[in-house]
TORKOL-4160 file (C-alpha; in steps of 0.2 Angstrom, whole numbers, padded with zeros to 4 digits, m for minus):
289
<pt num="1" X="0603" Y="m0242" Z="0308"/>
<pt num="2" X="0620" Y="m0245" Z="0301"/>
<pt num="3" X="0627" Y="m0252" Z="0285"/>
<pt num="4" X="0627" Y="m0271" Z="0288"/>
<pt num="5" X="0609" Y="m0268" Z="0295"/>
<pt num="6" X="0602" Y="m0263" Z="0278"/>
<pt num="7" X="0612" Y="m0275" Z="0267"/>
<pt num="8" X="0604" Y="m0289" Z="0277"/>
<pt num="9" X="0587" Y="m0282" Z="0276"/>
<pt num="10" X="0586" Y="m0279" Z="0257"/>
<pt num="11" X="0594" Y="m0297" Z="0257"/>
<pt num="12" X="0581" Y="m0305" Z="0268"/>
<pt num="13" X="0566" Y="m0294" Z="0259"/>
<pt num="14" X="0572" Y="m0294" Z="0241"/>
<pt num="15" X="0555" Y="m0303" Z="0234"/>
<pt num="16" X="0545" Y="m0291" Z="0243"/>
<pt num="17" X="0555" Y="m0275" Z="0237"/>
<pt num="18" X="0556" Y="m0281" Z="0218"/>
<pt num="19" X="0536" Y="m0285" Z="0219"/>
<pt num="20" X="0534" Y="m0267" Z="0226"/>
<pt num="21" X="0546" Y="m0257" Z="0214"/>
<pt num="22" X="0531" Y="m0257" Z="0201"/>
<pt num="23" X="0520" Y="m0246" Z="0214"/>
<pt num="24" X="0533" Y="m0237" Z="0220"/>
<pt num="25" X="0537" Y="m0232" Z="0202"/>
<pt num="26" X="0518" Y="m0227" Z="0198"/>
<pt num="27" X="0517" Y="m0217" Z="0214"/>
<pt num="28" X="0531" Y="m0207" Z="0209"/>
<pt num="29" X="0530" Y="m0206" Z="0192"/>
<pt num="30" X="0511" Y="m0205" Z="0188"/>
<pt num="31" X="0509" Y="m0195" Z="0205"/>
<pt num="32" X="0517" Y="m0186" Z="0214"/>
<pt num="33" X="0529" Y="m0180" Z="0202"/>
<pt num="34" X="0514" Y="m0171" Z="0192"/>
<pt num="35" X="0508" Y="m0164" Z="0208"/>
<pt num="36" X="0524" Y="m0157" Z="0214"/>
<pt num="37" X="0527" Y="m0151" Z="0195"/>
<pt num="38" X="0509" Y="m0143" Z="0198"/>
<pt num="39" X="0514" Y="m0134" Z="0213"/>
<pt num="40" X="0529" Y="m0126" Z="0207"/>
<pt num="41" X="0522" Y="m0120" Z="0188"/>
<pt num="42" X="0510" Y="m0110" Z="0200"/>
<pt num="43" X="0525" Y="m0102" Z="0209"/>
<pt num="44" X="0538" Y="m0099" Z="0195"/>
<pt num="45" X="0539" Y="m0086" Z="0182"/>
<pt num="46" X="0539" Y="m0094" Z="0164"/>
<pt num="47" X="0552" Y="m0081" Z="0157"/>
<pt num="48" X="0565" Y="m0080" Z="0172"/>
<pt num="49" X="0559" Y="m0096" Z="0181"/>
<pt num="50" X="0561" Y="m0086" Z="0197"/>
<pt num="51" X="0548" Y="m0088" Z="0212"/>
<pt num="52" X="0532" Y="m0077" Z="0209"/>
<pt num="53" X="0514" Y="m0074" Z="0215"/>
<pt num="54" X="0508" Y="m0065" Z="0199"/>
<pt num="55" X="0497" Y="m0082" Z="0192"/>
<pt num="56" X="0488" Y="m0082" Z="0208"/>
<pt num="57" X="0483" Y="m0063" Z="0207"/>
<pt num="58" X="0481" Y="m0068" Z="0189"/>
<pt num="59" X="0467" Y="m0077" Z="0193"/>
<pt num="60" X="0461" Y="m0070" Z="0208"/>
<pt num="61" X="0457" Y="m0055" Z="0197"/>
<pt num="62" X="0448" Y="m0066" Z="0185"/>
<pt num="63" X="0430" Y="m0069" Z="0184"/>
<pt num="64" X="0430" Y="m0083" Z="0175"/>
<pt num="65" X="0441" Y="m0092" Z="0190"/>
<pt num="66" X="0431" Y="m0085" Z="0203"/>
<pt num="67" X="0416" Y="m0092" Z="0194"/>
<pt num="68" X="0423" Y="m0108" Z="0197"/>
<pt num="69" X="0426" Y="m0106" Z="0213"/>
<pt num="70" X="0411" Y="m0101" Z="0216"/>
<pt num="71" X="0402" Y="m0114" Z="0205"/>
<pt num="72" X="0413" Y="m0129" Z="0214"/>
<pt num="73" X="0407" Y="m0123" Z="0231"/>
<pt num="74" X="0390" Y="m0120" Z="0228"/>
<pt num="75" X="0389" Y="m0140" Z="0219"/>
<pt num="76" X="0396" Y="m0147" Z="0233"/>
<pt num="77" X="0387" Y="m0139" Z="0246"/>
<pt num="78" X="0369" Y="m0145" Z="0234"/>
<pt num="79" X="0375" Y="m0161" Z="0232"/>
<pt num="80" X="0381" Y="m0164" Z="0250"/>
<pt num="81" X="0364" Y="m0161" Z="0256"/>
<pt num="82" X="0353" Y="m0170" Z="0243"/>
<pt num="83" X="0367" Y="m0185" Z="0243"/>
<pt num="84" X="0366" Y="m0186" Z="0265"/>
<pt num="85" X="0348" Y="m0184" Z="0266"/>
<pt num="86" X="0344" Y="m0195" Z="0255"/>
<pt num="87" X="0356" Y="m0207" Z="0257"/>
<pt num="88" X="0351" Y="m0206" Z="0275"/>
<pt num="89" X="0334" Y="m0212" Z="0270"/>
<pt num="90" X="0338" Y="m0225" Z="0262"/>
<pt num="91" X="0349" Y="m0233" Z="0274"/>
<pt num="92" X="0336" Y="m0233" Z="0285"/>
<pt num="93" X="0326" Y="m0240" Z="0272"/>
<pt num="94" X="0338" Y="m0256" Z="0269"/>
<pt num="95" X="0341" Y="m0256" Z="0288"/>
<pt num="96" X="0323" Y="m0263" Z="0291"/>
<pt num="97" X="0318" Y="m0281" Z="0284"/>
<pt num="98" X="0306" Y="m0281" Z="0269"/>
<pt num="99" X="0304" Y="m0293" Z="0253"/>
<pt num="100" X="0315" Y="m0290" Z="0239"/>
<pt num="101" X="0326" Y="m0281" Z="0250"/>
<pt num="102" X="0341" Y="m0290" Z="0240"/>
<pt num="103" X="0336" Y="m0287" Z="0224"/>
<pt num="104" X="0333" Y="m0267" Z="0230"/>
<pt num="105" X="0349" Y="m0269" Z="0234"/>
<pt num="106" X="0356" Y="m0274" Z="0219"/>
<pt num="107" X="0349" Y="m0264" Z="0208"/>
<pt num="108" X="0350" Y="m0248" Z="0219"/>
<pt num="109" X="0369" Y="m0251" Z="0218"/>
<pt num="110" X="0370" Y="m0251" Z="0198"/>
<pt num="111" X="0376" Y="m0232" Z="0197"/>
<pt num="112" X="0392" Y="m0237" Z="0206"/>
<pt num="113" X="0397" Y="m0246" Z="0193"/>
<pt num="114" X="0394" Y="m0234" Z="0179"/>
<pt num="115" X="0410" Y="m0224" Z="0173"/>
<pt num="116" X="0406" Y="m0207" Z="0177"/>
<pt num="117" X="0408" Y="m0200" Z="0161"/>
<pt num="118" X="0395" Y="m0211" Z="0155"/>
<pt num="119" X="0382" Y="m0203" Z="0167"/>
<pt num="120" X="0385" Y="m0187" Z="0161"/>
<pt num="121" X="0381" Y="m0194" Z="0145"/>
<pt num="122" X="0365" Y="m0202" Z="0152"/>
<pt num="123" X="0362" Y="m0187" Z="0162"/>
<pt num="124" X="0360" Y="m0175" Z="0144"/>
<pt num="125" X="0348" Y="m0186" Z="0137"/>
<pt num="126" X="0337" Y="m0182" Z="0152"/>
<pt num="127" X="0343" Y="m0163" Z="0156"/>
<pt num="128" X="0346" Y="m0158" Z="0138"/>
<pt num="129" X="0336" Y="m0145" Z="0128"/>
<pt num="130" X="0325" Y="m0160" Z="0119"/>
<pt num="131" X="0329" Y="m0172" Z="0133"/>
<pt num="132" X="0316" Y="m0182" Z="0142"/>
<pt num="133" X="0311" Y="m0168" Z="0156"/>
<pt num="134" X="0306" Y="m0152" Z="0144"/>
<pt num="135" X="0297" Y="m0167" Z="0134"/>
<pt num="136" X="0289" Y="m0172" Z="0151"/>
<pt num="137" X="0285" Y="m0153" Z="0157"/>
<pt num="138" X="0279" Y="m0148" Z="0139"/>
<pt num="139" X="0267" Y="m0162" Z="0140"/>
<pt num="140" X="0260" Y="m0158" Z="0157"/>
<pt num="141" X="0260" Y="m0141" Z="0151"/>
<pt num="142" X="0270" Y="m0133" Z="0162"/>
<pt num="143" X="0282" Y="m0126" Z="0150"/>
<pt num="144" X="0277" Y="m0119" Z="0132"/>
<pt num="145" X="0297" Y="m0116" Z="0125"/>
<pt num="146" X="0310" Y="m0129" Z="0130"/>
<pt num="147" X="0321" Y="m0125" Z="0147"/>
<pt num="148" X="0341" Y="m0122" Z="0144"/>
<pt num="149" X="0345" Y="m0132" Z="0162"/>
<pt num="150" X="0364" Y="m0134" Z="0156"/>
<pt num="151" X="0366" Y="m0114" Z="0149"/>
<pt num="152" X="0375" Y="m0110" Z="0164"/>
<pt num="153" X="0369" Y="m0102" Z="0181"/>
<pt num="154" X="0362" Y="m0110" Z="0196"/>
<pt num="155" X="0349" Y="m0121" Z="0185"/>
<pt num="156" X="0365" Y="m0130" Z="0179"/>
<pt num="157" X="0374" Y="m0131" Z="0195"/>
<pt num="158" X="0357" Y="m0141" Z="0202"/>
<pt num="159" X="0357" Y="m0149" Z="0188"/>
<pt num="160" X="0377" Y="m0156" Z="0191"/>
<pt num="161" X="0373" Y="m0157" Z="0209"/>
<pt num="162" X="0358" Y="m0170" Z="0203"/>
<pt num="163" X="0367" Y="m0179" Z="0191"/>
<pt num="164" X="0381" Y="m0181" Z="0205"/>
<pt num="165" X="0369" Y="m0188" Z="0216"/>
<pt num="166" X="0361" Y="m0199" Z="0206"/>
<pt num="167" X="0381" Y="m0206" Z="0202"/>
<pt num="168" X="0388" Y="m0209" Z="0226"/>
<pt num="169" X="0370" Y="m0209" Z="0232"/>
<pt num="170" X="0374" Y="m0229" Z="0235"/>
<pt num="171" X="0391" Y="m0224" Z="0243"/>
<pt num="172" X="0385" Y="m0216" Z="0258"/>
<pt num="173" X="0368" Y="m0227" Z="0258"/>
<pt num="174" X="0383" Y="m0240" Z="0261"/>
<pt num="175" X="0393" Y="m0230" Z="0274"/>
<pt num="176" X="0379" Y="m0224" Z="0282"/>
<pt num="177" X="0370" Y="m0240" Z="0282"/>
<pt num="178" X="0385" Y="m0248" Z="0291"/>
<pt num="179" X="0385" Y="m0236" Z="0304"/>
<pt num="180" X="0367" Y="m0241" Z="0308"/>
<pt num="181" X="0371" Y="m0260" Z="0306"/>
<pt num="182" X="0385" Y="m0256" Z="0321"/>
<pt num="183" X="0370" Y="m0247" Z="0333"/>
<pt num="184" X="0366" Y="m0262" Z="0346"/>
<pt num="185" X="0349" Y="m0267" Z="0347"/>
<pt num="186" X="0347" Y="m0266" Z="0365"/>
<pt num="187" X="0349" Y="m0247" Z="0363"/>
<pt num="188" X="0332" Y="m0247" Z="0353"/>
<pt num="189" X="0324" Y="m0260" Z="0366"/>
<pt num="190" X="0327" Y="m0248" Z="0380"/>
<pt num="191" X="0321" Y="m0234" Z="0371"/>
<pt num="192" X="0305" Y="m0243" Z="0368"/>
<pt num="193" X="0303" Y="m0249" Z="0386"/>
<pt num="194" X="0304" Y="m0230" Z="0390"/>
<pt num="195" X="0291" Y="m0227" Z="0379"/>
<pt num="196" X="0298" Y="m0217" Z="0367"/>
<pt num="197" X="0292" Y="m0215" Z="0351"/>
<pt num="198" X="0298" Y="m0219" Z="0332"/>
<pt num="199" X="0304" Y="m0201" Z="0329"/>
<pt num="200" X="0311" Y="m0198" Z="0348"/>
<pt num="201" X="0319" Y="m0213" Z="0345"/>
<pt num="202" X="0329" Y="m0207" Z="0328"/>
<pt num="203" X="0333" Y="m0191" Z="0335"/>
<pt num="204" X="0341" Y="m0194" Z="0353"/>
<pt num="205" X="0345" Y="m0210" Z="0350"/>
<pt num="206" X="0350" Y="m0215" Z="0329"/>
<pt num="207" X="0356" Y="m0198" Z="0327"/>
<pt num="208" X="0367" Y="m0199" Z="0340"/>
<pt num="209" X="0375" Y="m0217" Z="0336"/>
<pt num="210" X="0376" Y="m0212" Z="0321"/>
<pt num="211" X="0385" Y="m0197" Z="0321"/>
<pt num="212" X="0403" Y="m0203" Z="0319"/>
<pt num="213" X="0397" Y="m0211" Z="0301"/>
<pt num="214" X="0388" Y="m0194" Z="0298"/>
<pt num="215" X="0405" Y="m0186" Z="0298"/>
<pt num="216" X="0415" Y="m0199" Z="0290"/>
<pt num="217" X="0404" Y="m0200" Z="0275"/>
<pt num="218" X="0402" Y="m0180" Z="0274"/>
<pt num="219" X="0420" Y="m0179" Z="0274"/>
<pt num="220" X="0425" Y="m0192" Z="0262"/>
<pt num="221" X="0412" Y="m0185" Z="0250"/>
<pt num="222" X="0417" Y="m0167" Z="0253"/>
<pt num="223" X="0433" Y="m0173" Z="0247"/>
<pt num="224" X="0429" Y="m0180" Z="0231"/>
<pt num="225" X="0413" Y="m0168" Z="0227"/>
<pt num="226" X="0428" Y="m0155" Z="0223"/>
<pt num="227" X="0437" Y="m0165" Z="0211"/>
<pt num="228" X="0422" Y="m0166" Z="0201"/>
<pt num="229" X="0429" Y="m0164" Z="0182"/>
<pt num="230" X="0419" Y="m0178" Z="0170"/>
<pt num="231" X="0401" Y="m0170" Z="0174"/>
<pt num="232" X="0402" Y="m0152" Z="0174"/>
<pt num="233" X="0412" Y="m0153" Z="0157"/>
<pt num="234" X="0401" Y="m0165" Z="0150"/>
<pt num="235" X="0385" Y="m0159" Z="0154"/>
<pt num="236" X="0391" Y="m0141" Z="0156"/>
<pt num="237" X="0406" Y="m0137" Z="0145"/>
<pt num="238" X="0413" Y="m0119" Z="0148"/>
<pt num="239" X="0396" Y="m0111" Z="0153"/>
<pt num="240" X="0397" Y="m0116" Z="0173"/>
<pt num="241" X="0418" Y="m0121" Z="0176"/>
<pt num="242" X="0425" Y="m0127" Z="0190"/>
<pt num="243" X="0440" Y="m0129" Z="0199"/>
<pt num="244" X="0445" Y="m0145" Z="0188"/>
<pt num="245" X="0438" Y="m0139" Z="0173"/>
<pt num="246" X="0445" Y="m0123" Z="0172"/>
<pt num="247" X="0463" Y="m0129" Z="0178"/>
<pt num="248" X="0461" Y="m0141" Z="0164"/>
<pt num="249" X="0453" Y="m0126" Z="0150"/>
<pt num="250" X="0469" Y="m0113" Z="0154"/>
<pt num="251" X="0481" Y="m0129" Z="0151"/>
<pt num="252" X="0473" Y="m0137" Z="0135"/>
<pt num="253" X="0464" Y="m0121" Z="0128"/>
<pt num="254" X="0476" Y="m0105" Z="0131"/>
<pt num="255" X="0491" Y="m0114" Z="0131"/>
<pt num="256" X="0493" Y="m0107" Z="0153"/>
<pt num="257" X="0504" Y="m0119" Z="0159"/>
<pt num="258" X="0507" Y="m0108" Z="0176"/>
<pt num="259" X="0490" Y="m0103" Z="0179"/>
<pt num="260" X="0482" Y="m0121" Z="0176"/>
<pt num="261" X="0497" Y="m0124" Z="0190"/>
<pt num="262" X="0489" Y="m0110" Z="0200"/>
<pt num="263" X="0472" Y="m0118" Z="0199"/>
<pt num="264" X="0478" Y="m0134" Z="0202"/>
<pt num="265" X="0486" Y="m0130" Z="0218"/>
<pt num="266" X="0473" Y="m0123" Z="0224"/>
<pt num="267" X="0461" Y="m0137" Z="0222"/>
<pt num="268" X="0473" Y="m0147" Z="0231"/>
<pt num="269" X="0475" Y="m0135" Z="0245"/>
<pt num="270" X="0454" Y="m0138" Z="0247"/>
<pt num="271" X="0457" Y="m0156" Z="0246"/>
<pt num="272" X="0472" Y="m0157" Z="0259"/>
<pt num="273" X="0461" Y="m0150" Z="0272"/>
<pt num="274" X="0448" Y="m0161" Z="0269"/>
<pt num="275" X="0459" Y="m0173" Z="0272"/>
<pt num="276" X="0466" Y="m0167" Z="0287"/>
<pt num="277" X="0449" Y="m0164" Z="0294"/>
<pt num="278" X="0445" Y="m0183" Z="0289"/>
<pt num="279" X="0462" Y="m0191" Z="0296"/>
<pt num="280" X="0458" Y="m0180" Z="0314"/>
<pt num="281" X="0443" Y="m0189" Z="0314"/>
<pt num="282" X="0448" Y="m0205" Z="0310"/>
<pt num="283" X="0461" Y="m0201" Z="0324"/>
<pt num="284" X="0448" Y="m0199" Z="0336"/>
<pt num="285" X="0443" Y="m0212" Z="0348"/>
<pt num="286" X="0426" Y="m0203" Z="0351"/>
<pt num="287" X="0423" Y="m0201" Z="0330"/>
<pt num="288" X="0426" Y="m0221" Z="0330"/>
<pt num="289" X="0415" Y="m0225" Z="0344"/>
């Protein structure tokens, strides 16, 4: 493209790029810039600004960091398979027809809208040490002294796993509900001419068809359940870190700019795969059909 070519297409397109210098500005500025600060703190020595690996043997040689690590999987993985079973459930609930299936609806959609820093305040009212579930436990008498569930351990990483749950549940309801909205009927009515029953039916036949959504919704939560940073520091603090959290504690706490990077970095890498994984999907003719 020469010259005259670009001249006449900024010319012919002005409106257009003037309405998107605004998002184009926020990208940069509020994005990627950070990020691509991020990366290179991890890399660089803070004294000589040379290239270096020293932060991430500093923190591959921390407890504390691996803790995290640690913590952010085993979450994920909990909440993964609480939030796709039971979001699997309930889209085959919502699937069939039934009174007050609207109004189900509505109200089982209300956690999407709550900022998630407010669950994680609701949540502590529930989980905390005089919250509502020692109170119910000590009242059913199974508990005589009050449970610690957010003191750190696997306790509190069900806990966060639950409280995450509670928060996407509807999302992959939604995704998974769509899928199952997009199975033909005539599938089920040749399944039910062959005489198969209602659970041969769900496993060699909505299973099946329903895979592709499976994966999708498994991804696109995979990705964000690693970015979790509002609930394990609100319900949690620094007794169970993870990835976010700890990034953001070496940053604001001990003053680490080049090991927060380090952190950082790494949750991104996590991410990025993810997302790769996701887009080779979506990519694939068979995952979409």
């Amino acid at each position: 493209m020469n010259l005259t070519a670009i001249k006449k297409g900024l010319k012919n397109y002005k409106l257009e790029i003037i309405m998107i210098l605004p998002l184009v500005a926020y990208i940069l500025g509020f994005t990627l810039t950070p990020v691509l600060r991020s990366i290179m703190l991890g890399f660089q020595d803070p004294q000589t600004g040379q290239f270096t690996l020293e932060h991430y043997r500093y923190l591959f040689n921390k407890a504390d960091f691996i803790e995290a690590f640690l913590n952010t999987i085993g979450i994920t993985a909990v909440g993964l398979t609480i939030e796709m079973s039971l979001g699997l459930v309930l889209a085959l609930i919502l699937n069939r027809a039934f009174r007050g299936k609207g109004f189900f609806r509505s109200i089982f959609l209300i956690p999407m809208g709550v900022p998630t820093i407010v669950s994680g305040v609701v949540m502590t009212y529930i989980f905390g040490t005089t919250g509502y579930l020692n109170e119910l436990l000590y009242r059913i008498g199974l508990i005589d002294l009050p449970i610690t569930w957010t003191g750190g351990g696997l306790r509190t990483i069900f806990v966060v796993a639950l409280a995450d749950t509670w928060k996407v549940t509807p999302l992959i309801t939604l995704l998974l509900l769509a899928g199952l909205q997009s199975i033909p009927k005539q599938v089920y009515e040749a399944a039910n001419i062959d005489g198969a029953s209602t659970w041969q039916t769900f496993r060699y036949v909505t299973l099946p068809l329903l895979k592709p959504s499976i994966t999708m919704a498994l991804i696109l939560r995979a990705i964000d359940a690693f970015r979790i940073f509002e609930l394990p520091l609100v319900l949690a603090g620094q007794t169970t870190p993870v990835l976010a959290t700890y990034a953001y504690q070496e940053y604001n706490l001990y003053n680490n700019i080049n090991a927060s990077g380090a952190a950082s970095t790494i949750l991104l890498v996590i991410i990025l795969l993810f997302v790769v994984a996701y887009l080779k999907v979506a990519s694939d003719e068979g995952g979409l059909g």
